[in-house]
SEPAKOL-689450 format. One line per field, with one value per residue (C-alpha): residue in one letter; x, y, z. Coordinates in steps of 0.02 Angstrom, whole numbers, plus 50000, padded with zeros to 5 digits. Layout:
<drenfis>
aa <- A  ...
east <- X  ...
north <- Y  ...
up <- Z  ...
</drenfis>
This chain:
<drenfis>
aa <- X  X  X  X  X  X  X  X  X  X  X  X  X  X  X  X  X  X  X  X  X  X  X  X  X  X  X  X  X  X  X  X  X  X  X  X  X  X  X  X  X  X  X  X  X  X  X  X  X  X  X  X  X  X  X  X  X  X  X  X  X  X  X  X  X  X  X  X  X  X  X  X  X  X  X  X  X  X  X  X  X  X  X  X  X  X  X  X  X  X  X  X  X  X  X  X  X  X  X  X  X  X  X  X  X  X  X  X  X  X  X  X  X  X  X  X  X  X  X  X  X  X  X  X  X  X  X  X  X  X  X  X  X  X  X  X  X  X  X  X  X  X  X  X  X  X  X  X  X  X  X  X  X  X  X  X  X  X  X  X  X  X  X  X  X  X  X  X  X  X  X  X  X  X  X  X  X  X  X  X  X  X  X  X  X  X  X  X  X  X  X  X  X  X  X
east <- 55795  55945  55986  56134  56041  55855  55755  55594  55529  55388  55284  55185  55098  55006  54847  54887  55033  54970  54808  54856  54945  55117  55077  55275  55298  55257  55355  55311  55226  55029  55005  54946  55103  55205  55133  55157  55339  55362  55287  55101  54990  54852  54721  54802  54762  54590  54636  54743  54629  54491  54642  54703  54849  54942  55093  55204  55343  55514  55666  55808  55987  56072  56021  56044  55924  55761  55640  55465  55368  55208  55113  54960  54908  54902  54767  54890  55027  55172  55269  55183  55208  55423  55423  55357  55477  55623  55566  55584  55423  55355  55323  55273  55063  55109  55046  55103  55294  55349  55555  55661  55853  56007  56069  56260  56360  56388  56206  56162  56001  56011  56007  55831  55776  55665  55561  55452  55291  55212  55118  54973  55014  55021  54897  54969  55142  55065  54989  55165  55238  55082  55107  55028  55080  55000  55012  54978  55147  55207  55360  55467  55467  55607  55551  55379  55493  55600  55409  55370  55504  55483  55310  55345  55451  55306  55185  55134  55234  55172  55128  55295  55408  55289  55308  55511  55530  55402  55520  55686  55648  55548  55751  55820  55706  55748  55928  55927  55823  55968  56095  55997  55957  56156  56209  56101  55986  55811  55834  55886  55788  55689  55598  55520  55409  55238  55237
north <- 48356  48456  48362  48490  48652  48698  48836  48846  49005  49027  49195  49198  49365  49457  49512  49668  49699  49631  49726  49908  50028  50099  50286  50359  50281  50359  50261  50100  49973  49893  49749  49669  49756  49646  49480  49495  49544  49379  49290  49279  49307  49429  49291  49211  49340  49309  49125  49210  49319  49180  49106  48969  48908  48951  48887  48999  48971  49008  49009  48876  48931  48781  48577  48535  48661  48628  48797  48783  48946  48945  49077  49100  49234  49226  49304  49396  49546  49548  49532  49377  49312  49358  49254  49112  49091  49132  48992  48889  48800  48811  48628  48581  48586  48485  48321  48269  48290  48107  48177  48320  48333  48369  48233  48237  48161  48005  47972  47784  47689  47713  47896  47879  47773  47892  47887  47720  47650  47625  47487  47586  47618  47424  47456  47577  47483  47333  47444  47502  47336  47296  47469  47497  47634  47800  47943  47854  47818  47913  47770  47739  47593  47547  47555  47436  47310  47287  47276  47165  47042  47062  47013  46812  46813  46891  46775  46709  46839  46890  47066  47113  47062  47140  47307  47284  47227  47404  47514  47440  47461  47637  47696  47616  47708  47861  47837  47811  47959  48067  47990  48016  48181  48234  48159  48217  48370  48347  48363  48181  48061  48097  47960  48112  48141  48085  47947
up <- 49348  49278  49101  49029  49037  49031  49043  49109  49124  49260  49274  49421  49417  49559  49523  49569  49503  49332  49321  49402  49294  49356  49417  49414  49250  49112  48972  49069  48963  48984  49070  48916  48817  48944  48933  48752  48780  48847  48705  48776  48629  48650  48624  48782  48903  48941  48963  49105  49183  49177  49317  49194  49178  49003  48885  48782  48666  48744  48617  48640  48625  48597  48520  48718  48792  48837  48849  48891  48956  49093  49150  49286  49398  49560  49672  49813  49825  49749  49926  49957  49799  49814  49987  49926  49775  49902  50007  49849  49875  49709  49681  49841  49814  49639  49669  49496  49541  49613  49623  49602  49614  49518  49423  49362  49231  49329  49329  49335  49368  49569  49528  49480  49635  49700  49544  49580  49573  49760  49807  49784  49620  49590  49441  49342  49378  49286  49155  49121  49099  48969  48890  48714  48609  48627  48760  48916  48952  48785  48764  48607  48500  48584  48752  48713  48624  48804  48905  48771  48781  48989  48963  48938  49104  49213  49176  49345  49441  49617  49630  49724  49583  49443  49567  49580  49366  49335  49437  49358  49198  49235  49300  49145  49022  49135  49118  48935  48895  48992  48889  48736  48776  48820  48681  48526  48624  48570  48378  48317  48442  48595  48672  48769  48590  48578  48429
</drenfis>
């Protein structure tokens, strides 16, 4: 989803490009001397090599930018490795990803309508409309009140309106963190935020 601008810096790193030492350069830095050049810490590297997956800190330039860094190594040659991000594939094993897409300043609520519960998600879509406040569905205070006043109207409800009210307001909550998030960056209020 492309808010304003974001950066999210992604180094996927051979395993044998990130564990041989260059033999024509002299002046060229350690593997480990790189990482750290990114921002990985030195404590971070075993946590690497062990074939986890690893956050860094990546430095925002602006209120409206949104930086995160992730690292992991992969396990094949670096020419492998350079096809598949050509192919721009990188998501595609990510079960976790439900859409992608560009969204522009005339974003609405049908610009989010790939981003829905599925009938076999029935459960969690009627978790959602019961939310409670925590990390589950990390909402804002905001966002419970609206489930909460919903809640009255659903009583009774059949399971295909409870599935169409969770994805409705799921898109509104979307859109509204966009416009947030334009508008004030992630400094002054972020729904986003864990509370």
């Amino acid at each position: 989803m492309r808010l304003d601008k974001s950066v999210f810096q992604v180094i996927l790193l051979s395993g044998s490009a990130l564990f041989c030492q260059a033999v024509s350069a002299q002046d060229a830095p350690s593997p480990q001397q790189a990482l750290q050049n990114f921002g990985i810490s030195a404590t971070q590297i075993p946590q690497l090599e062990r074939g986890e997956i690893i956050g860094y800190d990546v430095s925002e330039t602006s209120q409206k930018e949104l930086a995160i860094g992730v690292a992991m190594i992969m396990p094949v040659g670096l020419t492998q490795l350079a096809d598949y991000i050509k192919k721009g594939k990188l998501n595609a094993g990510e079960s976790d990803i439900v859409a992608t897409g560009t969204l522009d300043g005339n974003a609405s609520v049908d610009s989010f309508k790939k981003f829905a519960f599925t009938e076999k998600q029935l459960d969690e879509a009627k978790a959602f409309l019961e939310a409670e406040p925590g990390d589950e569905f990390n909402l804002s205070k905001a966002e419970l009140d609206s489930l909460k006043s919903l809640q009255a109207g659903l009583e009774g409800a059949d399971n295909k309106t409870l599935l169409k009210t969770a994805n409705q307001k799921y898109r509104e909550f979307l859109l509204q963190r966009l416009q947030a998030y334009k508008k004030s960056g992630l400094s002054r209020h972020c729904p986003l935020q864990p509370r």
